[in-house]
C-alpha positions as CSV (number, residue, x, y, z in Angstrom):
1,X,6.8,-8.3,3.5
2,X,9.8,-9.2,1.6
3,X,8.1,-10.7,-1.1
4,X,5.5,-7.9,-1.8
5,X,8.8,-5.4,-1.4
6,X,9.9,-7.3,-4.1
7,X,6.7,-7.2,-6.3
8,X,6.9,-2.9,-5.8
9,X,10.4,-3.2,-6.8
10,X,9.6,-5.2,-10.0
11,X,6.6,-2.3,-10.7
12,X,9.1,0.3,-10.3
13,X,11.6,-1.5,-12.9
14,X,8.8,-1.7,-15.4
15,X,7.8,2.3,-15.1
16,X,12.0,2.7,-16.0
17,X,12.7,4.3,-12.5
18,X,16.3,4.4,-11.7
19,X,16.6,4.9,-7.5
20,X,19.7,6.9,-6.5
21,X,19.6,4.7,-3.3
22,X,17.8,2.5,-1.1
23,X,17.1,2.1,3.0
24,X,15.5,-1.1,4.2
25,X,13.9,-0.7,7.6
26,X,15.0,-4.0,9.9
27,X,14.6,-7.0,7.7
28,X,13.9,-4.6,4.5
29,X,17.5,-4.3,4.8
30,X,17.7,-7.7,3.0
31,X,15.1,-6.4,0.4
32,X,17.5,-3.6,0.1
33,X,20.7,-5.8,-0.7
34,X,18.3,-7.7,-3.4
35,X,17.7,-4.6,-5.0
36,X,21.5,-4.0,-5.0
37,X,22.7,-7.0,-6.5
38,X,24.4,-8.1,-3.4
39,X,22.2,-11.4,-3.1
40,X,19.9,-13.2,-5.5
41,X,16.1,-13.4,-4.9
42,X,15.8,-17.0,-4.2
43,X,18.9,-16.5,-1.4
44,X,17.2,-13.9,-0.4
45,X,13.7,-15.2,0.4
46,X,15.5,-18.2,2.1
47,X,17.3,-15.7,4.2
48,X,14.6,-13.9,5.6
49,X,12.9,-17.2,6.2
50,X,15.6,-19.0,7.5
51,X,16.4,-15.4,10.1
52,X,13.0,-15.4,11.4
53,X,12.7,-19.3,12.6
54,X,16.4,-19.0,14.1
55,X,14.8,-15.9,16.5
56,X,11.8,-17.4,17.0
57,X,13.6,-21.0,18.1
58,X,16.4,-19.1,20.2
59,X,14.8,-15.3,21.3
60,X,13.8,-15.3,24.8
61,X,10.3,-15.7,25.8
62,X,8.0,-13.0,27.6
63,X,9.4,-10.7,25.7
64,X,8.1,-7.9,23.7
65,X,8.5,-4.2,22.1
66,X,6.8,-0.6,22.4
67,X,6.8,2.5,20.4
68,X,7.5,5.7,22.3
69,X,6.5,8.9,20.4
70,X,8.9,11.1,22.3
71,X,12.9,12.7,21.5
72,X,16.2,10.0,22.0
73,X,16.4,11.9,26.2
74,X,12.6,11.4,27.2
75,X,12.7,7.7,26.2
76,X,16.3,7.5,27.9
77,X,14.3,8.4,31.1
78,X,11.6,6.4,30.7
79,X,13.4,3.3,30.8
80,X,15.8,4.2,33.4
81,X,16.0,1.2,35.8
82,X,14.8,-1.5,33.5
83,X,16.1,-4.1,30.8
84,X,14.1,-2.6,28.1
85,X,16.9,-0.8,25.2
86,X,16.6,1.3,22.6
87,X,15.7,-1.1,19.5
88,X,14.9,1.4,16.8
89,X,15.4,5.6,16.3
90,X,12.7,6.1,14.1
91,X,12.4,9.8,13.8
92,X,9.3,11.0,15.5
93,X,9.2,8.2,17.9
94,X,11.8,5.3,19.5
95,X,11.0,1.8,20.0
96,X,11.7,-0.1,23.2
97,X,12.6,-3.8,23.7
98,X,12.7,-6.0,26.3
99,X,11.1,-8.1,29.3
100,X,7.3,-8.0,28.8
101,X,6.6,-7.1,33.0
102,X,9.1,-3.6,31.7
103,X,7.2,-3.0,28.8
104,X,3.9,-2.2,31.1
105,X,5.9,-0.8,33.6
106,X,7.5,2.0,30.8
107,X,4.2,2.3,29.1
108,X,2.4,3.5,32.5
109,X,5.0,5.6,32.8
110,X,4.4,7.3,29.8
111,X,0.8,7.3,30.0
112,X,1.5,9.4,33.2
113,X,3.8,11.8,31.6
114,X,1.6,12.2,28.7
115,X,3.8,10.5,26.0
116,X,1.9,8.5,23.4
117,X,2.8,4.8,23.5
118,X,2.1,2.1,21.5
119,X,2.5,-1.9,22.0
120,X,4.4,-3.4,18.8
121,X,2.2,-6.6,17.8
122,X,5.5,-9.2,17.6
123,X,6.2,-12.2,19.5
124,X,9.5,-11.7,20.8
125,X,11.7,-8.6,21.8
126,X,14.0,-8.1,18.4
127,X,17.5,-5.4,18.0
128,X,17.8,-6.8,21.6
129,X,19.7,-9.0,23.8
130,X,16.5,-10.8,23.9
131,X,17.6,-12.7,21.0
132,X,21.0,-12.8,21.5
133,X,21.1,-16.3,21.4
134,X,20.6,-15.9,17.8
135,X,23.2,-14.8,16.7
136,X,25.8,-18.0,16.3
137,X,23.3,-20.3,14.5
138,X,22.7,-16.8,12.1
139,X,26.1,-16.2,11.8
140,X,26.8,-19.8,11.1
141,X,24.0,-20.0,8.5
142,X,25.1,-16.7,6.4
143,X,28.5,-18.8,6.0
144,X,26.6,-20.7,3.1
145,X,25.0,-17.7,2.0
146,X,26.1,-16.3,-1.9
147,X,26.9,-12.5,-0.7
148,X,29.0,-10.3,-2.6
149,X,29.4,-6.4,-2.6
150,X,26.5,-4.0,-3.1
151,X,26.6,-2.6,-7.0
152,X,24.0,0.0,-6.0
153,X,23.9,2.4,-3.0
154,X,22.6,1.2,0.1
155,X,22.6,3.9,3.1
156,X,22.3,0.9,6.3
157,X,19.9,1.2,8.8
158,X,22.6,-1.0,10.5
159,X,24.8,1.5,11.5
160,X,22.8,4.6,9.8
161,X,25.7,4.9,6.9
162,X,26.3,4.1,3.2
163,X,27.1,0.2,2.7
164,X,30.6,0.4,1.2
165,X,31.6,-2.5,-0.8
166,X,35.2,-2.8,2.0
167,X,32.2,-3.4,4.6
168,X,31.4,-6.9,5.9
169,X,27.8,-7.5,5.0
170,X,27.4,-10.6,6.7
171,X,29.3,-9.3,9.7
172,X,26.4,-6.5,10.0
173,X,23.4,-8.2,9.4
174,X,24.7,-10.8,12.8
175,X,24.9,-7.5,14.4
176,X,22.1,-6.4,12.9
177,X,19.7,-8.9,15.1
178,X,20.4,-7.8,18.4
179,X,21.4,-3.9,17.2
180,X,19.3,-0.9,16.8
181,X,17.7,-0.1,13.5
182,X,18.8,3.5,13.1
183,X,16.0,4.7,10.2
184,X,16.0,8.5,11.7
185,X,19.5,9.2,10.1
186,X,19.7,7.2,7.5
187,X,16.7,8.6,5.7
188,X,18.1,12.0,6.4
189,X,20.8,10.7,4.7
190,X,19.4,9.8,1.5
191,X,16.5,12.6,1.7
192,X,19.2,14.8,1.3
193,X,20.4,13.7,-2.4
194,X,16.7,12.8,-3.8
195,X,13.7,14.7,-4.7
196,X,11.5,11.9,-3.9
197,X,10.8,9.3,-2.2
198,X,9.0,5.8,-2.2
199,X,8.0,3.3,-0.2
200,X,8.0,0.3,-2.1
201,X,7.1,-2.2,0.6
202,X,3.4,-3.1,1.8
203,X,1.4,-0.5,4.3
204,X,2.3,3.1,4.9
205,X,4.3,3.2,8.0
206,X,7.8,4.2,7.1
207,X,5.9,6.9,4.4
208,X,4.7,8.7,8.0
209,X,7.9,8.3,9.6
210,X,9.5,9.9,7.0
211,X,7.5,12.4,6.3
212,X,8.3,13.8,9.9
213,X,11.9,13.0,9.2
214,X,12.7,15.2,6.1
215,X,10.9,18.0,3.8
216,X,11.3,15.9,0.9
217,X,7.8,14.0,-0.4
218,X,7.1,10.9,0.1
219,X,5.0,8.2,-1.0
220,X,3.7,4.4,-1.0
221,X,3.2,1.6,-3.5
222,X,1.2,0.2,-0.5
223,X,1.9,-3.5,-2.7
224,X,0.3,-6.1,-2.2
225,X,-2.8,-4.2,-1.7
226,X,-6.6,-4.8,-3.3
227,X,-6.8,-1.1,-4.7
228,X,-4.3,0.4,-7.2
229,X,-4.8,3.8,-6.3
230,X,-1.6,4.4,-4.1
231,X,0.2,2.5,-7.3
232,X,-1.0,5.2,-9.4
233,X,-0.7,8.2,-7.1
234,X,3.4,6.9,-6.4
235,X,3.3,7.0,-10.8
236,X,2.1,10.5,-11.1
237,X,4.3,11.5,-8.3
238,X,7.4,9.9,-10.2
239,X,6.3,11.6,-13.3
240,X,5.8,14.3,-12.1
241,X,9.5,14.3,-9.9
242,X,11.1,13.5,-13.6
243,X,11.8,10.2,-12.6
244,X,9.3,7.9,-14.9
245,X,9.0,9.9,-18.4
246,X,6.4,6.6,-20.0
247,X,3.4,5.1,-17.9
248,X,2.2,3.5,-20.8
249,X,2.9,0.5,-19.3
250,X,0.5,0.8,-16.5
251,X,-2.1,0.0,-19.2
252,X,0.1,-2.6,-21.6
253,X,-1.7,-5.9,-21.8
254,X,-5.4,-4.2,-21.0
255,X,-8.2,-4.0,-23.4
256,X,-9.0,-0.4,-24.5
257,X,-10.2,1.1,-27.0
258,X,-8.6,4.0,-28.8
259,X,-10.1,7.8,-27.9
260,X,-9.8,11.0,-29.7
261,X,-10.2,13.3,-26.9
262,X,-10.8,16.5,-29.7
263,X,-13.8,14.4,-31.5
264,X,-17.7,15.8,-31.2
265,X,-19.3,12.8,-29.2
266,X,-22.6,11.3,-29.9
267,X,-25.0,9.6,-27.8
268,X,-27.6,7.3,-28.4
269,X,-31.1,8.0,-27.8
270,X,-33.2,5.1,-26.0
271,X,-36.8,4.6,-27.2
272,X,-37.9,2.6,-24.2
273,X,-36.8,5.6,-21.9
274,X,-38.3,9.2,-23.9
275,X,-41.8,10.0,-22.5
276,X,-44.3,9.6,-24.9
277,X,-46.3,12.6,-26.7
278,X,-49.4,13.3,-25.1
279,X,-51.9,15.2,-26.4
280,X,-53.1,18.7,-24.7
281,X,-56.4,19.7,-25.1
282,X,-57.4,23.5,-26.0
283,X,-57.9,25.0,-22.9
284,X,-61.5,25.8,-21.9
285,X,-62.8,22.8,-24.2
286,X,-65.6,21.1,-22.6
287,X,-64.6,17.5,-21.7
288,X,-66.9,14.5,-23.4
289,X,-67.7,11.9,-21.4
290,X,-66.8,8.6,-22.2
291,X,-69.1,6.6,-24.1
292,X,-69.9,3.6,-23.0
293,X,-70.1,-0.2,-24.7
294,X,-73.0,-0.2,-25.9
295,X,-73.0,3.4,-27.3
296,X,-69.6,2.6,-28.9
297,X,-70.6,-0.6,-30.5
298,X,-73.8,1.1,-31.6
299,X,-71.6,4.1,-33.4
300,X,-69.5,1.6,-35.2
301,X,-72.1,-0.3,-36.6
302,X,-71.6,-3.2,-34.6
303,X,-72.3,-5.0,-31.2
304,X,-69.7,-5.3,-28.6
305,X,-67.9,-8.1,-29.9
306,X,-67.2,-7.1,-33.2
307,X,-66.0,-3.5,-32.2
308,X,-63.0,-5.5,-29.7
309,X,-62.0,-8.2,-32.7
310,X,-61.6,-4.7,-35.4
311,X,-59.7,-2.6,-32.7
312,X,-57.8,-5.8,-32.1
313,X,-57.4,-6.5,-35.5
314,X,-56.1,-2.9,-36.0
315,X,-53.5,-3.4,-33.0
316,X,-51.9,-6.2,-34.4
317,X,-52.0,-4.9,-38.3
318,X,-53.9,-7.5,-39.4
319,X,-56.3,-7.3,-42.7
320,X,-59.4,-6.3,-42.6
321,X,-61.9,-9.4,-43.7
């Protein structure tokens, strides 16, 4: 994920986009401070590597996650009476963490009152005390980390907020393991000082959370993908939104050939594919029957065999001896 964030980040550079701001959704946060100058790439890559083995190692086992599509009250009540916490407020639905026998206990529960739910594929319970044991050998790792103040705007989805340079970025993202990702109000946040905005990342899921989350349009570089169309529908959009003025460099470094759109065109004709002229005959003329051999030979002046050598001699052009 982080390294195709990257990758959309990089094509966005190259189309001359300047982003008011960005909001990275759990470890997209990290991508986020990248973008910001806060960290370099290769610190970066080793961080989000480096944060996912320390929770896998140390987060407790049976553990899991579920996505609720219902408001911040309904899920409340749902997992009234059982470890599971709120790990993320994505807008139009809240996701759940905790003990895996809680998990099918809430999603029955919501089955029976009609709420849509939806199992996270992950392999432990993250933003939860589930992995709580994580947090020392993270804390202790970020020690070595190069991390210096954000020189663009970041609006966390650590504490939902703009990431001040006075705020401890290493202090937050320890938090940030067993804390709740709050997406809802920081893209309300940002939605409400852009036109546009874009997912850079890989897939399409936090375009749909969004686009419940705000009136302002969204879209997705869906990198990392095998077609280019959602590459090129994000670069009309930011055309379109003022924010990319050249997209000749989506087609820099391809062969083409030049086009004048206000030139007559020409087409070639293909002999091997016009229908040859046939011949009509007058209507009412009687038909002749076909002569035969020996009646053709005979009108020629010649037996059978020297009629086929002329008319072959006359379909290859060659002189008559």
């Amino acid at each position: 994920v982080f390294q195709a964030s990257m990758a959309g980040l990089r094509w966005l550079e190259r189309l001359g986009v300047k982003a008011a701001a960005a909001v990275g959704h759990s470890v997209g946060e990290i991508t986020a401070l990248c973008w910001a100058d806060s960290i370099s790439e290769r610190d970066a890559l080793d961080l989000v590597t480096t944060r996912g083995r320390i929770m896998a190692e140390l987060g407790a086992p049976g553990t899991g996650m579920l996505s609720l599509a219902a408001a911040p009250a309904a899920v409340i009540d749902l997992i009234a009476g059982t470890d599971l916490v709120v790990a993320a407020d994505n807008g139009p639905s809240r996701v759940v963490a905790g003990p895996l026998d809680d998990i099918e206990r809430v999603a029955e529960r919501a089955r029976s009152a009609g709420v849509v739910a939806h199992r996270l594929r992950v392999s432990h319970a993250f933003h939860s005390p589930a992995v709580a044991a994580a947090e020392p050998a993270f804390a202790t790792y970020l020690e070595g980390v190069p991390i210096g103040p954000p020189r663009r705007r970041i609006i966390s989805t650590i504490d939902g907020r703009e990431l001040t340079p006075a705020k401890n970025v290493r202090r937050m993202l320890t938090f940030q393991v067993t804390g709740p990702v709050h997406f809802r109000e920081a893209a309300q946040r940002m939605a409400a000082e852009c036109g546009l905005l874009v997912e850079v990342g890989p897939g399409r899921s936090l375009t749909s959370l969004a686009g419940e989350i705000t009136d302002v349009p969204v879209v997705a570089l869906d990198a990392g993908a095998e077609s280019s169309e959602a590459l090129c529908r994000a670069a009309g959009a930011l055309f379109a939104a003022g924010a990319a003025t050249d997209l000749t460099t989506l087609s820099n470094g391809r062969f083409h050939r030049p086009f004048d759109l206000w030139r007559d065109p020409e087409f070639l004709v293909n002999p091997c594919e016009s229908a040859p002229e046939v011949p009509v005959l007058p209507t009412g003329a009687p038909e002749e029957e076909p002569a035969t051999a020996n009646q053709a030979g005979t009108r020629s002046g010649g037996n059978v065999a020297e009629v086929v050598c002329r008319l072959v001699a006359e379909a290859l052009e060659l002189e008559d001896k």
